[in-house]
Kinemage of the C-alpha trace (Angstrom):
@kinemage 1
@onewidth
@group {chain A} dominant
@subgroup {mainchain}
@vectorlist {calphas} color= white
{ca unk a 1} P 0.000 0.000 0.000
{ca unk a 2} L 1.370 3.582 -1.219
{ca unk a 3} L 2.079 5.536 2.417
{ca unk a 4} L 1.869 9.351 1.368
{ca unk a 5} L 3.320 11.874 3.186
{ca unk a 6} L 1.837 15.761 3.190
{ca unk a 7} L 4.457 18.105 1.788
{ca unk a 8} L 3.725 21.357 0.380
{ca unk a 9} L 7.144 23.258 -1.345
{ca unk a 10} L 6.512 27.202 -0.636
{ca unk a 11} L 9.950 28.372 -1.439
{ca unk a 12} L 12.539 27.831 -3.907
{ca unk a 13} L 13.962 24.519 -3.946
{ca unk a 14} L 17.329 23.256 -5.912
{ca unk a 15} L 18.824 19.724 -5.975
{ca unk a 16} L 20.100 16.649 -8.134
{ca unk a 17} L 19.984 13.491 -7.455
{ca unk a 18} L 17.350 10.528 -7.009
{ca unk a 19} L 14.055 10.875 -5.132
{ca unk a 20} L 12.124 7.780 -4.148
{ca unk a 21} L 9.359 9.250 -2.066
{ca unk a 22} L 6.368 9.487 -3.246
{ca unk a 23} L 4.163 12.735 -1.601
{ca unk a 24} L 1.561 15.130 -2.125
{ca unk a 25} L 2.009 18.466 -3.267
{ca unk a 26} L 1.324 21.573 -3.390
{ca unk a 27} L 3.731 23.610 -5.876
{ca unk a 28} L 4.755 26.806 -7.972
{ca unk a 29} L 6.942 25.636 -10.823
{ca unk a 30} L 9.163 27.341 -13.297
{ca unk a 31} L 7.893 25.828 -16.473
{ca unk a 32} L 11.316 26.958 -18.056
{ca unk a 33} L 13.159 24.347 -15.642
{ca unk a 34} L 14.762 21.134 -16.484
{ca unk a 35} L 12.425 18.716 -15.187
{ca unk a 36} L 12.823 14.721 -15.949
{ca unk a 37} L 9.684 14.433 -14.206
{ca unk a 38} L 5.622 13.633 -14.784
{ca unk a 39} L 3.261 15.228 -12.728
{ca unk a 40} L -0.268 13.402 -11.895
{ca unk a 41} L -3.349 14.428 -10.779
{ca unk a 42} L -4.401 12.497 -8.137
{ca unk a 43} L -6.774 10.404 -9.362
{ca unk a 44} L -4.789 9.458 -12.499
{ca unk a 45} L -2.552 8.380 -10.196
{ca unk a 46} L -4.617 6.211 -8.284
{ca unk a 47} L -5.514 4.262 -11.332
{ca unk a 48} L -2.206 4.351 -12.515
{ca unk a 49} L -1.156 2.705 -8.925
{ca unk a 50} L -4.289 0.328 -9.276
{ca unk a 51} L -3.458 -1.485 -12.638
{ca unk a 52} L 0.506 -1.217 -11.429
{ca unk a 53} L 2.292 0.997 -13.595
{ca unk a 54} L 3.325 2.982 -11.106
{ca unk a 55} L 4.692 2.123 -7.749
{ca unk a 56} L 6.031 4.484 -4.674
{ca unk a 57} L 9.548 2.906 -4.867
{ca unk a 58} L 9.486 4.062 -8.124
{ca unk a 59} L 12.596 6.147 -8.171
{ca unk a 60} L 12.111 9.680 -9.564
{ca unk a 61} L 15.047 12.222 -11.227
{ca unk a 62} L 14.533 15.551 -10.163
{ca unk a 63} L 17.156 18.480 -11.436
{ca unk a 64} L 15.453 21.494 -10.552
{ca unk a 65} L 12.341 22.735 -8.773
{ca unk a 66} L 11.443 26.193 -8.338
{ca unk a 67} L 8.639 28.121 -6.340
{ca unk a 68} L 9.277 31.286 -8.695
{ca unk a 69} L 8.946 31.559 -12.551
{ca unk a 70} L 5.710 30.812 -14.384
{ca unk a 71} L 3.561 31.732 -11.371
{ca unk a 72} L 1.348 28.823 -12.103
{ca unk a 73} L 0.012 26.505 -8.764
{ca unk a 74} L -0.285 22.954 -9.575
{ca unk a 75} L -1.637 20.574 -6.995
{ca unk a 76} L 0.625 17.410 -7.475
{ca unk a 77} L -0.571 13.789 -6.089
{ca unk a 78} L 3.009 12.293 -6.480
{ca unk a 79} L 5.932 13.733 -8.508
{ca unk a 80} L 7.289 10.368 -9.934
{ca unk a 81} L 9.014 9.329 -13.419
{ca unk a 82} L 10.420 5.729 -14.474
{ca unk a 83} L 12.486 7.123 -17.677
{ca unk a 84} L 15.037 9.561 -18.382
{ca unk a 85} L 14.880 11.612 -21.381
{ca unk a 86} L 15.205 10.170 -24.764
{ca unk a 87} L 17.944 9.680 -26.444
């Protein structure tokens, strides 16, 4: 069972590396970043999780969020990707 922890990302936020947890939240993102990442609306993600094409271990790559930029709030289920970009 996917155990979701409450996180909401108010400020600007910078890092590399892998993320494997899965959360909810809620997020101003710079569209203009480089994201290898999908974002999913909750309940897409619930049937996503439900026929198993997605999993919480799922490890995610994450190179840059940021609070400031396009303005735009997105409420994110999970932030979670199983590829890195094509090559």
């Amino acid at each position: 069972m996917a155990d979701f922890q409450s996180c909401e990302l108010l400020s600007q936020i910078s890092f590399r590396g892998f993320l494997e947890i899965v959360y909810t939240a809620k997020l101003h993102y710079d569209k203009d970043s480089d994201l290898l990442i999908q974002f999913f609306g909750s309940s897409v993600m619930d049937n996503q999780i439900e026929r198993g094409e997605v999993k919480p271990s799922d490890r995610i790559t994450i190179d840059k969020i940021a609070s400031k930029g396009s303005g735009r709030t997105y409420y994110l289920f999970v932030l979670l990707s199983r590829t890195t970009k094509d090559e």
